[in-house]
Biopython code that builds the backbone (N, CA, C, O; Angstrom):
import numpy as np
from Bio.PDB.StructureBuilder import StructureBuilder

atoms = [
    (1, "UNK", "N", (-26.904, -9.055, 33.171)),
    (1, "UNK", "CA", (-26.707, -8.129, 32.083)),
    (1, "UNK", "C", (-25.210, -7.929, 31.867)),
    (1, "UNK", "O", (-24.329, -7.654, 32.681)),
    (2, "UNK", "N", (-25.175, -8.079, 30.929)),
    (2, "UNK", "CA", (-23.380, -8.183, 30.433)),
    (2, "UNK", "C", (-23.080, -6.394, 29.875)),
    (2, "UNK", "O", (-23.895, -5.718, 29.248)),
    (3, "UNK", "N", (-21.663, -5.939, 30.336)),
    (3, "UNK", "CA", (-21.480, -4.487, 30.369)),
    (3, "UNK", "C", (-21.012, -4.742, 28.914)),
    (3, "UNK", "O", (-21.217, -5.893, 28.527)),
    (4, "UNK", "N", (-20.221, -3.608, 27.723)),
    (4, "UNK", "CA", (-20.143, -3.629, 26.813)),
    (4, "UNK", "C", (-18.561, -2.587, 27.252)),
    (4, "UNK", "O", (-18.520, -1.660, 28.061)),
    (5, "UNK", "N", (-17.460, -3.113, 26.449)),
    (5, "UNK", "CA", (-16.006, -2.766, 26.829)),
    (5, "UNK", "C", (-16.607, -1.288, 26.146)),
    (5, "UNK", "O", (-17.557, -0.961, 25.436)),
    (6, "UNK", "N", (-15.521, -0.662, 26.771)),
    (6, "UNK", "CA", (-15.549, 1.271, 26.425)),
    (6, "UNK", "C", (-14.263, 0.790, 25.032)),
    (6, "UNK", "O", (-13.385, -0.055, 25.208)),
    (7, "UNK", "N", (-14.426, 1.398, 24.016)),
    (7, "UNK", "CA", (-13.548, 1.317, 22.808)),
    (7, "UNK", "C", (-12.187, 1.955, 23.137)),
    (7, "UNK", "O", (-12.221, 3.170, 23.335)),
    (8, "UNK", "N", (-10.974, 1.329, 23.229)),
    (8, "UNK", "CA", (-9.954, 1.402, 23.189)),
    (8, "UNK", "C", (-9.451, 2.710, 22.598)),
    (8, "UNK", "O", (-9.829, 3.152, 21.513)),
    (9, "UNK", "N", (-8.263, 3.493, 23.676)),
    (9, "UNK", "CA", (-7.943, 4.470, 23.113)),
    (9, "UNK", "C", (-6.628, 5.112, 23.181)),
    (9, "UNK", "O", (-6.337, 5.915, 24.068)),
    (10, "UNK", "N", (-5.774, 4.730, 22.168)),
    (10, "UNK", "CA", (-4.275, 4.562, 22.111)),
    (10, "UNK", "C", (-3.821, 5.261, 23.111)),
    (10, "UNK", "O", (-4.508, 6.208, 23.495)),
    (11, "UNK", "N", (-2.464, 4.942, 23.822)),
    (11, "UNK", "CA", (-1.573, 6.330, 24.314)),
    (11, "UNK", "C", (-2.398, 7.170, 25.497)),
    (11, "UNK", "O", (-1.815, 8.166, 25.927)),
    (12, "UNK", "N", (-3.705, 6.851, 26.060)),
    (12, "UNK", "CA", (-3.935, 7.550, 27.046)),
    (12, "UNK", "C", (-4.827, 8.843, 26.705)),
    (12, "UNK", "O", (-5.159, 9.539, 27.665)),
    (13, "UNK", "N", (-5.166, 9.151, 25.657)),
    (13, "UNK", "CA", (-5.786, 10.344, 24.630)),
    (13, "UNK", "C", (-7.068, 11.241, 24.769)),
    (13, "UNK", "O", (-7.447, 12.348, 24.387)),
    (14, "UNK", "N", (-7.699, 9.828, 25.768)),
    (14, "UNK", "CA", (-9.032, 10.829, 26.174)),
    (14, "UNK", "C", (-9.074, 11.826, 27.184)),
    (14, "UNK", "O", (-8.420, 11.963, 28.218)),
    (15, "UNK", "N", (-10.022, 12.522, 26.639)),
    (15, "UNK", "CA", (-10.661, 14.137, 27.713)),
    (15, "UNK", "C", (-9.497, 14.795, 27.551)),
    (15, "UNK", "O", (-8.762, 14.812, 28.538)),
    (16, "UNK", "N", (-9.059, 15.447, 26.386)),
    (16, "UNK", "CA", (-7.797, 16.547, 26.512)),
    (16, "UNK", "C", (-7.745, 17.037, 24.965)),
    (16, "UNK", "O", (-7.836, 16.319, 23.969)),
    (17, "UNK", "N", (-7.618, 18.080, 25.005)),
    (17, "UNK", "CA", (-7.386, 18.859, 23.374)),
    (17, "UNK", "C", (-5.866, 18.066, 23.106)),
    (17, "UNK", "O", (-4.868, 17.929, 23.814)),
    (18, "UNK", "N", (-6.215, 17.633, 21.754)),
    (18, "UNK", "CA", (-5.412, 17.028, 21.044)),
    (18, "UNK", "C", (-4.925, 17.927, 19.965)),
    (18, "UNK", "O", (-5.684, 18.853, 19.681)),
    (19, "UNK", "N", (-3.515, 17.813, 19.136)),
    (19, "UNK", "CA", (-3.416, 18.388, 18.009)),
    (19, "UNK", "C", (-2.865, 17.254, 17.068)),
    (19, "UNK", "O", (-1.706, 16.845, 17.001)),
    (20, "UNK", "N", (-4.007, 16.826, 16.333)),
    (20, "UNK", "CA", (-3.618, 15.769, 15.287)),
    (20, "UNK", "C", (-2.957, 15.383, 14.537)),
    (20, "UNK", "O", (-3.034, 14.212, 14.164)),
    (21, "UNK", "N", (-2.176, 16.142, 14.113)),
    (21, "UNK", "CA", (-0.958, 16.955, 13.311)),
    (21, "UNK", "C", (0.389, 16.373, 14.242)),
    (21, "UNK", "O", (1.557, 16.040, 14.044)),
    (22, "UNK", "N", (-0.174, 16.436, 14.904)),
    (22, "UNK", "CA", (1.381, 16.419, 16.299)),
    (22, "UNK", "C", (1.299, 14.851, 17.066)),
    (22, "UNK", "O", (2.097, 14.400, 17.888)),
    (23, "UNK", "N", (0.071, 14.195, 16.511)),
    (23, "UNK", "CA", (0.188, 12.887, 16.648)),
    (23, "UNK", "C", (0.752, 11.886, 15.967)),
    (23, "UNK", "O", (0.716, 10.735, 16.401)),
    (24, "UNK", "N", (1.408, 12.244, 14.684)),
    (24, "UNK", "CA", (2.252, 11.579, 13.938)),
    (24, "UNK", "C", (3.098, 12.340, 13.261)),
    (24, "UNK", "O", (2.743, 13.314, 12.597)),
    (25, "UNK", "N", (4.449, 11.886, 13.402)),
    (25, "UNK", "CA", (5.776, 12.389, 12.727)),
    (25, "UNK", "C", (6.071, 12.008, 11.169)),
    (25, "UNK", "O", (6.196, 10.837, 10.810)),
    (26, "UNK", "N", (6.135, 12.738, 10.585)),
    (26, "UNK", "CA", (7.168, 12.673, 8.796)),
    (26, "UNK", "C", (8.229, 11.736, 9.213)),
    (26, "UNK", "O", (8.808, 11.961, 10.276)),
    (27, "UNK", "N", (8.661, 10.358, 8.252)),
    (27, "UNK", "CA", (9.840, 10.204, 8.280)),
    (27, "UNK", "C", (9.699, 9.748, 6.917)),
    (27, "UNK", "O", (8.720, 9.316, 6.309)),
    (28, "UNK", "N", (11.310, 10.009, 6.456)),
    (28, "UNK", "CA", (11.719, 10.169, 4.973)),
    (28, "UNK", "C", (11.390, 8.684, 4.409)),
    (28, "UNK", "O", (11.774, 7.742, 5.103)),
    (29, "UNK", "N", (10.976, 8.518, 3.679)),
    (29, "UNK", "CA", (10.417, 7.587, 2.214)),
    (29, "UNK", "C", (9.190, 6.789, 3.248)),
    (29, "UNK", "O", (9.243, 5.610, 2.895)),
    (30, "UNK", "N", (8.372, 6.888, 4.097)),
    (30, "UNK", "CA", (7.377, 6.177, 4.801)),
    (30, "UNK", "C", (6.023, 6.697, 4.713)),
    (30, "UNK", "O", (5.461, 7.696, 4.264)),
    (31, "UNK", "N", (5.764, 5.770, 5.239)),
    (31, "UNK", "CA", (3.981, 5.564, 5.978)),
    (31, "UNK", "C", (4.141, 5.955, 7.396)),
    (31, "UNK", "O", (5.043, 5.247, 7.845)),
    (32, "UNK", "N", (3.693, 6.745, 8.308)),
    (32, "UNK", "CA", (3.586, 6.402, 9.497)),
    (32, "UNK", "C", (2.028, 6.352, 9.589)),
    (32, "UNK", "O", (1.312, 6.912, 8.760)),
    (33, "UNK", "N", (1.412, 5.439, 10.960)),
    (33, "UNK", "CA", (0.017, 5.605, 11.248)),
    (33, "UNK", "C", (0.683, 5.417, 12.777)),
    (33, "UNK", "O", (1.785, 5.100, 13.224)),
    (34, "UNK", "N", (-0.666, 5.810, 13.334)),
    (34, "UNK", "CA", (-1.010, 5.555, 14.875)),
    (34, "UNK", "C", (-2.617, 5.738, 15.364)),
    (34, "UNK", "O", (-3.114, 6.820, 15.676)),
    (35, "UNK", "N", (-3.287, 4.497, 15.359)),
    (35, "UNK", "CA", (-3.976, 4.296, 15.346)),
    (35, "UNK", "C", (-4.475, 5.074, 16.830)),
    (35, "UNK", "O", (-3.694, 4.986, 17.777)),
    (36, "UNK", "N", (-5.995, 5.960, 17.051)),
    (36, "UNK", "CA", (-5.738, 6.420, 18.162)),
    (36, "UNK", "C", (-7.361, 6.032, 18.975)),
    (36, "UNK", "O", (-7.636, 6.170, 20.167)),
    (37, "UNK", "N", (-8.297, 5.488, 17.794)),
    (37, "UNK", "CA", (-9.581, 5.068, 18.584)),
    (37, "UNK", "C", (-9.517, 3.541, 18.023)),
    (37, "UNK", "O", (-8.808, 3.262, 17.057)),
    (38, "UNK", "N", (-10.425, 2.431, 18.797)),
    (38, "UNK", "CA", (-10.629, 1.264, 17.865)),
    (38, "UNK", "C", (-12.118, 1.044, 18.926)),
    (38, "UNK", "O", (-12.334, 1.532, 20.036)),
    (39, "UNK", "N", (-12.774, 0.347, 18.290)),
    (39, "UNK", "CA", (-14.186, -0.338, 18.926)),
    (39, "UNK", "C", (-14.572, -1.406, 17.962)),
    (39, "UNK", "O", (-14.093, -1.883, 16.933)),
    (40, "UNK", "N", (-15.647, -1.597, 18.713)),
    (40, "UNK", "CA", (-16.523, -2.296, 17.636)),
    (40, "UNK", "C", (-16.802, -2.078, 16.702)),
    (40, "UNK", "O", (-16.830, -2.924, 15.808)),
    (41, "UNK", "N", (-17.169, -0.654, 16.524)),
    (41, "UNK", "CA", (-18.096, -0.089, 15.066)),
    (41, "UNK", "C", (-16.964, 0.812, 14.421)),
    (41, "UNK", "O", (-17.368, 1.518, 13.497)),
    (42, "UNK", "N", (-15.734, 0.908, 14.710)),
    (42, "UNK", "CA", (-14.757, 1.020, 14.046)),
    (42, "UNK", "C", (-13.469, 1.789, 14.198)),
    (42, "UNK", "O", (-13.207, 1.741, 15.399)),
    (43, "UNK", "N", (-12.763, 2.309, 13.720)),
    (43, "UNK", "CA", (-11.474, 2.791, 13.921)),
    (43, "UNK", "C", (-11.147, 4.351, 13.630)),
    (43, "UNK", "O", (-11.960, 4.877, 12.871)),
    (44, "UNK", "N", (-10.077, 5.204, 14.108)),
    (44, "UNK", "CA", (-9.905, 6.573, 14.112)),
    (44, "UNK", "C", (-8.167, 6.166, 13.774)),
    (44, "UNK", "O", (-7.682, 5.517, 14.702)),
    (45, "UNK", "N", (-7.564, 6.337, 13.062)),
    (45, "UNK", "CA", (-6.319, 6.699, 12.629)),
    (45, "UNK", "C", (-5.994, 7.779, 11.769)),
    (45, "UNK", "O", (-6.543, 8.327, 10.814)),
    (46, "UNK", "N", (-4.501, 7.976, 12.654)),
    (46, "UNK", "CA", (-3.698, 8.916, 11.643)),
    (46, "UNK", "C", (-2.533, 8.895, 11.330)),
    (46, "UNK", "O", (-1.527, 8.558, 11.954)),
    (47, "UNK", "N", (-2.712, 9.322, 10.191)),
    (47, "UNK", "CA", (-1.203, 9.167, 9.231)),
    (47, "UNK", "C", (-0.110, 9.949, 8.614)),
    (47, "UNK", "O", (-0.509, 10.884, 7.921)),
    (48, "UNK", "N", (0.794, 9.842, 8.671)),
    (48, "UNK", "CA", (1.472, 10.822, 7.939)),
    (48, "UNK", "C", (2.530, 9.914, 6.764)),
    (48, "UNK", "O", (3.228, 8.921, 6.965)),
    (49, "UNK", "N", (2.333, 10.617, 5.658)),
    (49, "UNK", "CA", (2.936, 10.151, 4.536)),
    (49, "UNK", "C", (4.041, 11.251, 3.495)),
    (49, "UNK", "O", (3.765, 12.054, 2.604)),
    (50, "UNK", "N", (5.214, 10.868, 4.045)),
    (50, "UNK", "CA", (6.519, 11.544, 3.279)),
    (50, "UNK", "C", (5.630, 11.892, 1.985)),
    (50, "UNK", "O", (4.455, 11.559, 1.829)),
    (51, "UNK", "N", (6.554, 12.747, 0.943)),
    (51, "UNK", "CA", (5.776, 13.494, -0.475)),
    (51, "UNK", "C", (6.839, 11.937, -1.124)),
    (51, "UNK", "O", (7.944, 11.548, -0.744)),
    (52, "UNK", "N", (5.800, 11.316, -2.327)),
    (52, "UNK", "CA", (6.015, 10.293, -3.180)),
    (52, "UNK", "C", (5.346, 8.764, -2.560)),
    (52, "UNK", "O", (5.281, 7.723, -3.213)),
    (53, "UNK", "N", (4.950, 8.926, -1.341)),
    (53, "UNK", "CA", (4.516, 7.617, -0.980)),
    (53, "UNK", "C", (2.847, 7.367, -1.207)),
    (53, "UNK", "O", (1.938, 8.180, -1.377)),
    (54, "UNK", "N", (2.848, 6.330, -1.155)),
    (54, "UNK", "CA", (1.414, 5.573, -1.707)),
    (54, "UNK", "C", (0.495, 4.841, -0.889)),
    (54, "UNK", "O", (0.751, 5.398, 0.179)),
    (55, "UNK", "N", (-0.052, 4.320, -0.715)),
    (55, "UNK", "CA", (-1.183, 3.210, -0.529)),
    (55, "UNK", "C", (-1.695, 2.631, -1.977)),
    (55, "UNK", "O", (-2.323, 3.451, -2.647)),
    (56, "UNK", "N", (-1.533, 1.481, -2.483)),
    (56, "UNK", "CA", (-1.580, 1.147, -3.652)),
    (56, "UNK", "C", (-3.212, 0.750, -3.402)),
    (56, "UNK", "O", (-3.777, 0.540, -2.328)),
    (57, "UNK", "N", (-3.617, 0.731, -4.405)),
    (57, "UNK", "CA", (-5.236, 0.699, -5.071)),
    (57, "UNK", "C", (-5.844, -0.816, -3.887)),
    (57, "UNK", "O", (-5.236, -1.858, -3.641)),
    (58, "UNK", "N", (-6.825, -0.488, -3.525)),
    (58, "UNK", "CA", (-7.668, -1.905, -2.450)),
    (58, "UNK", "C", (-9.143, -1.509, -2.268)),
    (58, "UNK", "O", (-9.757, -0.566, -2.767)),
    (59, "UNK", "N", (-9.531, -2.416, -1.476)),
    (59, "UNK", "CA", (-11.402, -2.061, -1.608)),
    (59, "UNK", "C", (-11.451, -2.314, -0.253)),
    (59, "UNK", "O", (-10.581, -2.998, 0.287)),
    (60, "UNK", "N", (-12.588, -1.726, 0.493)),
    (60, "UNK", "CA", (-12.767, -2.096, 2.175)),
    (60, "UNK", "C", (-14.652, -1.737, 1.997)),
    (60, "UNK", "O", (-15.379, -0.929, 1.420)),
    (61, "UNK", "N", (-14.789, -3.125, 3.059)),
    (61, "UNK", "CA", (-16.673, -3.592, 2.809)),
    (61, "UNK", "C", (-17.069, -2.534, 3.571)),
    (61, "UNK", "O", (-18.074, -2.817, 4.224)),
    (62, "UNK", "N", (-16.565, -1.133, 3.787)),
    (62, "UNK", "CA", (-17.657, -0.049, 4.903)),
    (62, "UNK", "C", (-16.921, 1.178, 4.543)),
    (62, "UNK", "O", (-15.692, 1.135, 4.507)),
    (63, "UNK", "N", (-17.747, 2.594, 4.191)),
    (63, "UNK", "CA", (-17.056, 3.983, 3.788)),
    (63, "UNK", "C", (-16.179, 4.014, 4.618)),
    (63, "UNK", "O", (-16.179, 3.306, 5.625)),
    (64, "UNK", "N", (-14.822, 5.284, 4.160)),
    (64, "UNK", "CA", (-14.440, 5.307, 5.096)),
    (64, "UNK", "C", (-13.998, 6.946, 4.497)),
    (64, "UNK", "O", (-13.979, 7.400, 3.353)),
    (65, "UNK", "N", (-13.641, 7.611, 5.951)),
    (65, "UNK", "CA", (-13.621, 9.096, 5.615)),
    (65, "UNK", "C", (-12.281, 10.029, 5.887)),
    (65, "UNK", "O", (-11.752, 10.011, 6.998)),
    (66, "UNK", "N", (-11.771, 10.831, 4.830)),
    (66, "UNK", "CA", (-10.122, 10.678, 4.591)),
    (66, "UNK", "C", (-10.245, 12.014, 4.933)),
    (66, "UNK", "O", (-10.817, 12.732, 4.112)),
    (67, "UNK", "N", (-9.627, 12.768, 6.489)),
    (67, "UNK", "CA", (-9.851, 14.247, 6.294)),
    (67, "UNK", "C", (-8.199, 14.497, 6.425)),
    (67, "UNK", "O", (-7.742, 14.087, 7.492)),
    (68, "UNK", "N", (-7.238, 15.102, 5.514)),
    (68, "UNK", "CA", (-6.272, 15.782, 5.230)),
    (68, "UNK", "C", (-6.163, 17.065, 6.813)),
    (68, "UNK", "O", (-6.976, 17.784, 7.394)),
    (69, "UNK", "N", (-5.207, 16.866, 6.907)),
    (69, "UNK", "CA", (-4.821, 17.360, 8.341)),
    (69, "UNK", "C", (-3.108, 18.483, 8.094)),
    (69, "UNK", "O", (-2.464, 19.335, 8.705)),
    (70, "UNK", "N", (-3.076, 17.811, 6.952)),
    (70, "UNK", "CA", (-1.217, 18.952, 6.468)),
    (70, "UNK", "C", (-1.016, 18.815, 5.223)),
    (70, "UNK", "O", (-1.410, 17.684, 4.939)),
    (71, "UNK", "N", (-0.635, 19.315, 4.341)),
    (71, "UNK", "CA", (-0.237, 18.873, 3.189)),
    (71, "UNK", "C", (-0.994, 18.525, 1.734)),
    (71, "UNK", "O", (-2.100, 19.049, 1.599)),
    (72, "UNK", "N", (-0.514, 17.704, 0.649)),
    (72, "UNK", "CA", (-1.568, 17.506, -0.254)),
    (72, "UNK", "C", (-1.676, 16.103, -0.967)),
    (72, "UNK", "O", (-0.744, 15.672, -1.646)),
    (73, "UNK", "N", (-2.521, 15.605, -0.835)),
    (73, "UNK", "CA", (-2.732, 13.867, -1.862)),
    (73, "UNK", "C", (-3.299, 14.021, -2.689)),
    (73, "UNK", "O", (-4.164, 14.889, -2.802)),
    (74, "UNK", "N", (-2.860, 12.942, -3.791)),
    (74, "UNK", "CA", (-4.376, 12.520, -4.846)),
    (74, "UNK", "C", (-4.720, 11.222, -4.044)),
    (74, "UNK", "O", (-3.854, 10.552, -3.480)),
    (75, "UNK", "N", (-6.240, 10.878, -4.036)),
    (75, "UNK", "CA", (-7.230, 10.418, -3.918)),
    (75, "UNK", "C", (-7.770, 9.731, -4.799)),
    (75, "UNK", "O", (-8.997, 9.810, -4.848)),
    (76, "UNK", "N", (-7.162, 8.943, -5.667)),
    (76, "UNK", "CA", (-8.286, 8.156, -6.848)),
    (76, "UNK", "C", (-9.144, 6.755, -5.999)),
    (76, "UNK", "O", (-8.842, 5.882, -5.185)),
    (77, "UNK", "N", (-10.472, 7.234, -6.841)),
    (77, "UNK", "CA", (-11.225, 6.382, -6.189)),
    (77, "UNK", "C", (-12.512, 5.661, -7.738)),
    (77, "UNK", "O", (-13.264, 6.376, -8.401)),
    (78, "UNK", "N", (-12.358, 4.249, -7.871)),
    (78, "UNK", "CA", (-12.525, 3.918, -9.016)),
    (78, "UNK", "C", (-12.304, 4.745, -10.005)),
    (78, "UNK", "O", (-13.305, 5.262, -10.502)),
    (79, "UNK", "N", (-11.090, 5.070, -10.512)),
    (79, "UNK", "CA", (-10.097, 5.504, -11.481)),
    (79, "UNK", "C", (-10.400, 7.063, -11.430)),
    (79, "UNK", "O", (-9.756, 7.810, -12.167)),
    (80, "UNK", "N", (-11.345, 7.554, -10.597)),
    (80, "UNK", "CA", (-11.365, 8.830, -10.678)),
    (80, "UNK", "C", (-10.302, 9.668, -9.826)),
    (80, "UNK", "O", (-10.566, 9.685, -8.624)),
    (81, "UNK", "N", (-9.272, 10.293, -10.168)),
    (81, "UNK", "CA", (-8.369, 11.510, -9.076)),
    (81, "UNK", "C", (-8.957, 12.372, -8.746)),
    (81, "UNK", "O", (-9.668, 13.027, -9.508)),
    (82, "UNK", "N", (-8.792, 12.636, -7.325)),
    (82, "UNK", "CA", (-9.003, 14.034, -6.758)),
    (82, "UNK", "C", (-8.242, 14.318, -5.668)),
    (82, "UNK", "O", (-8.029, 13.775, -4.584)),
    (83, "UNK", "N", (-7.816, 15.502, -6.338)),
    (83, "UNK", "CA", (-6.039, 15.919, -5.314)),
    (83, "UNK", "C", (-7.062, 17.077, -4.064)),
    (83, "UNK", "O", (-7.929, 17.944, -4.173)),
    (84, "UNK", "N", (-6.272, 16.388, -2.910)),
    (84, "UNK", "CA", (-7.279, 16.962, -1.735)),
    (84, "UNK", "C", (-6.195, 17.207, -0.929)),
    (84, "UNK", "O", (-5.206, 16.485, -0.806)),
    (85, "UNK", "N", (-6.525, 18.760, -0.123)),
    (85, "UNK", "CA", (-5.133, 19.425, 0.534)),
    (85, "UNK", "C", (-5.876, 19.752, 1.962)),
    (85, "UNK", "O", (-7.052, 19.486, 2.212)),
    (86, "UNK", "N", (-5.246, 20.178, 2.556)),
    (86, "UNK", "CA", (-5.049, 20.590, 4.356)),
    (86, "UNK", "C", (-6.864, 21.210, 4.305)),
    (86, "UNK", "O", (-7.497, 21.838, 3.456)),
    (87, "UNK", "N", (-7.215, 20.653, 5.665)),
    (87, "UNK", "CA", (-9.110, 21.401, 5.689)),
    (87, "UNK", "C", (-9.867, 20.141, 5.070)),
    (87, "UNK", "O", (-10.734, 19.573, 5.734)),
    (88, "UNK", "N", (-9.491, 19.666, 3.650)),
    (88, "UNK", "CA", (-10.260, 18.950, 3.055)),
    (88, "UNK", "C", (-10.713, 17.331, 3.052)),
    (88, "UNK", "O", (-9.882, 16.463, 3.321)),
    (89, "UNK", "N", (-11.724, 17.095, 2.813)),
    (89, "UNK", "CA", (-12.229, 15.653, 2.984)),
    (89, "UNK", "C", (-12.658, 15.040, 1.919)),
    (89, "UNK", "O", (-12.846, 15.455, 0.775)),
    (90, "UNK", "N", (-12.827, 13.772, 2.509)),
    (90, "UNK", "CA", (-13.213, 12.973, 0.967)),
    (90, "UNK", "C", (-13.780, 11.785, 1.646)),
    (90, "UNK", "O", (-13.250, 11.291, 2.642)),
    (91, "UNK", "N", (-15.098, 11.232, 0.982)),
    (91, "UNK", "CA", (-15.590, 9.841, 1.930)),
    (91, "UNK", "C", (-15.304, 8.882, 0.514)),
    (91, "UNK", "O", (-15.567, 9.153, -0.657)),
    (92, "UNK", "N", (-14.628, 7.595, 1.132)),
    (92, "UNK", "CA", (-14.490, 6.582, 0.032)),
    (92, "UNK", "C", (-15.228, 5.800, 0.184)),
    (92, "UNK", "O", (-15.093, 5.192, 1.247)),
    (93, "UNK", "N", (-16.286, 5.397, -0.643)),
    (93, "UNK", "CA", (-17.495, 4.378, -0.640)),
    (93, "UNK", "C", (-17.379, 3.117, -0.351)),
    (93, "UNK", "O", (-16.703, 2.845, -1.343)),
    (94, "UNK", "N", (-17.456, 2.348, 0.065)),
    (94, "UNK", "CA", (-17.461, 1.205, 0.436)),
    (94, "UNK", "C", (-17.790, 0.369, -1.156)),
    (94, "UNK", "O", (-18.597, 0.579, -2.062)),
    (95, "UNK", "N", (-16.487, -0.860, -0.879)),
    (95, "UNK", "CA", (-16.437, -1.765, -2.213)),
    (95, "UNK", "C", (-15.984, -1.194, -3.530)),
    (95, "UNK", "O", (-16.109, -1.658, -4.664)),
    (96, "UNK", "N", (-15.560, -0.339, -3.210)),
    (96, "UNK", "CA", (-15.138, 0.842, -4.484)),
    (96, "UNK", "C", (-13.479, 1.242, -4.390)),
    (96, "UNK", "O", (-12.999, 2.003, -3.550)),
    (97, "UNK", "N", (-12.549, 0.363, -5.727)),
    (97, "UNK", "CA", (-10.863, 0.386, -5.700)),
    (97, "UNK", "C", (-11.260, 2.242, -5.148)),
    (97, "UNK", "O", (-12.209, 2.978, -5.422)),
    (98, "UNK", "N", (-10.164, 2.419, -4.389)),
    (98, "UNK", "CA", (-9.318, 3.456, -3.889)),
    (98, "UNK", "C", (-7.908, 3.549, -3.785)),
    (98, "UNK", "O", (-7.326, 2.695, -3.115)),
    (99, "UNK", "N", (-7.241, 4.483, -4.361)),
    (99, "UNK", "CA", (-5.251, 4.778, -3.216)),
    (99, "UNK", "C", (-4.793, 5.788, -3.316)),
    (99, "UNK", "O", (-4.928, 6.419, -4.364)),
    (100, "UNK", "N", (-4.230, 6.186, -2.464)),
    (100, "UNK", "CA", (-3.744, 7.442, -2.052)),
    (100, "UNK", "C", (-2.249, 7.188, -2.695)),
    (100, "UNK", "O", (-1.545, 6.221, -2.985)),
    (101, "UNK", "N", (-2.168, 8.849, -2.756)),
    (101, "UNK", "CA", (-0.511, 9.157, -3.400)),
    (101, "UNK", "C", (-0.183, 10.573, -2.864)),
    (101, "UNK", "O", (-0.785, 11.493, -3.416)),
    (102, "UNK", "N", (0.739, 10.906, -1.805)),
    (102, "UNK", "CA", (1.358, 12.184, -1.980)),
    (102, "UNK", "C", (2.014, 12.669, -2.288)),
    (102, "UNK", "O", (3.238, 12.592, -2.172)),
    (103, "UNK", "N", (1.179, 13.515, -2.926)),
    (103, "UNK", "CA", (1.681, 14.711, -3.805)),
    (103, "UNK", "C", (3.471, 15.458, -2.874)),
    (103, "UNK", "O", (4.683, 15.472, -3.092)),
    (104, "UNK", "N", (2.634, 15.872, -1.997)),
    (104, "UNK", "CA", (3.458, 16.023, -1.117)),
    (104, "UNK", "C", (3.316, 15.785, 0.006)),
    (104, "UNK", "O", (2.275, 15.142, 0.135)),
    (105, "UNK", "N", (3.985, 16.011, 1.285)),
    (105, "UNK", "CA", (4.273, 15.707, 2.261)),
    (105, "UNK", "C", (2.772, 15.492, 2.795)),
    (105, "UNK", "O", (2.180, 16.553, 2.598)),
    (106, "UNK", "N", (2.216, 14.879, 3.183)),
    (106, "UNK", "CA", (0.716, 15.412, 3.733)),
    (106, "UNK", "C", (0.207, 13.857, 4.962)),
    (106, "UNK", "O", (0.394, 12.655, 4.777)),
    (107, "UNK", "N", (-0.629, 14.767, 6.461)),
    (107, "UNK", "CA", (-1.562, 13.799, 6.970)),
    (107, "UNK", "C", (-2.611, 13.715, 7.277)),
    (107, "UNK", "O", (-3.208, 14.768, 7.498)),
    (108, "UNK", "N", (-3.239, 12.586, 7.415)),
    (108, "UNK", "CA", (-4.755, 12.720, 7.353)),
    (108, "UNK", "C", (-5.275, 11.945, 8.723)),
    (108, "UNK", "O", (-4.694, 11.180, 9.493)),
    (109, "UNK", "N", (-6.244, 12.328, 8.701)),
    (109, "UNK", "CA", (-7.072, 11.544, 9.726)),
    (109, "UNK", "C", (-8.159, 10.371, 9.069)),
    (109, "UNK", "O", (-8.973, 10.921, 8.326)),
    (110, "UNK", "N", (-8.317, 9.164, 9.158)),
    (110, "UNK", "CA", (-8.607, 7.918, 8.911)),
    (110, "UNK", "C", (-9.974, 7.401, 9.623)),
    (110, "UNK", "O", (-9.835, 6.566, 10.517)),
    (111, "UNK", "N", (-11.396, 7.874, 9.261)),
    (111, "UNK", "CA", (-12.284, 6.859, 10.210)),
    (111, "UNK", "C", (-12.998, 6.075, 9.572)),
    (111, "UNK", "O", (-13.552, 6.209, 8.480)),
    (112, "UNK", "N", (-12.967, 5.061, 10.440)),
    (112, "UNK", "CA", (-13.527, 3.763, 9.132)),
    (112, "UNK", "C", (-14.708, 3.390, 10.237)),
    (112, "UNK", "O", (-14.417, 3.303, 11.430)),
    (113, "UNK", "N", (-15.902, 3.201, 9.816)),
    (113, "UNK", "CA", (-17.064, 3.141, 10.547)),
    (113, "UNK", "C", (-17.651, 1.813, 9.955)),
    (113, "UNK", "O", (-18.098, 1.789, 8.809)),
    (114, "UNK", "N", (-17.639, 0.804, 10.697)),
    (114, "UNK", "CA", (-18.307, -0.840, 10.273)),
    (114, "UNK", "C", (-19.692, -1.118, 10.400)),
    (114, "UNK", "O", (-20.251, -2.037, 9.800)),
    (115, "UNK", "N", (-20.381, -0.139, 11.366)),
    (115, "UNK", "CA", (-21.625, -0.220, 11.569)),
    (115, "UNK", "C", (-22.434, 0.352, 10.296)),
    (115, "UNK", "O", (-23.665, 0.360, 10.300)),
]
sb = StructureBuilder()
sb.init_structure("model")
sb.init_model(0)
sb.init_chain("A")
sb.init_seg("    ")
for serial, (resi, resn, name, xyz) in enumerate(atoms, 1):
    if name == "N":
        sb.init_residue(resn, " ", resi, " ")
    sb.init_atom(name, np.array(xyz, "f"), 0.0, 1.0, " ", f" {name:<3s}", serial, name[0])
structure = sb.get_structure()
């Protein structure tokens, strides 16, 4: 019987209160991510994005779920906007253009589920 690997988990992260917010730093005109789960059935990242930066419009074959952690984005998702701030979530459908833009300074938490 073959064991099945435990899903990878950045930086040492498990069994301890985390503050998500404090897992990625602002730097001026960027993207930061740091990816902090990965497995098989999919990924946990987070991001922080200076106010004016983007993710330009793309499609991904599995939902994926955008929860805002500081700050505020628009969210267009097949040409529809929706500006989503700190608390708030948004699931992007699978096969469906999406990109982010902040508004302002803002980060989110990233889970993309393949299963």
């Amino acid at each position: 019987m073959s064991q099945e690997k435990e899903p990878a988990v950045e930086g040492g992260l498990k069994a301890q209160a985390l503050s998500l917010a404090q897992l990625v730093d602002y730097q001026g005109a960027s993207v930061v991510s740091r990816e902090i789960m990965k497995g098989k059935a999919g990924t946990v990242t987070v991001f922080a994005f200076d106010q004016g930066e983007s993710l330009s419009e793309h499609t991904a074959p599995f939902d994926a779920l955008v929860q805002v952690i500081d700050g505020e984005a628009e969210i267009t998702i097949s040409g529809n906007p929706l500006v989503v701030t700190e608390g708030e979530s948004v699931i992007m459908p699978a096969d469906q253009p999406h990109a982010l833009n902040a508004l302002k300074r803002f980060k989110m938490l990233l889970t993309m589920i393949r299963a």
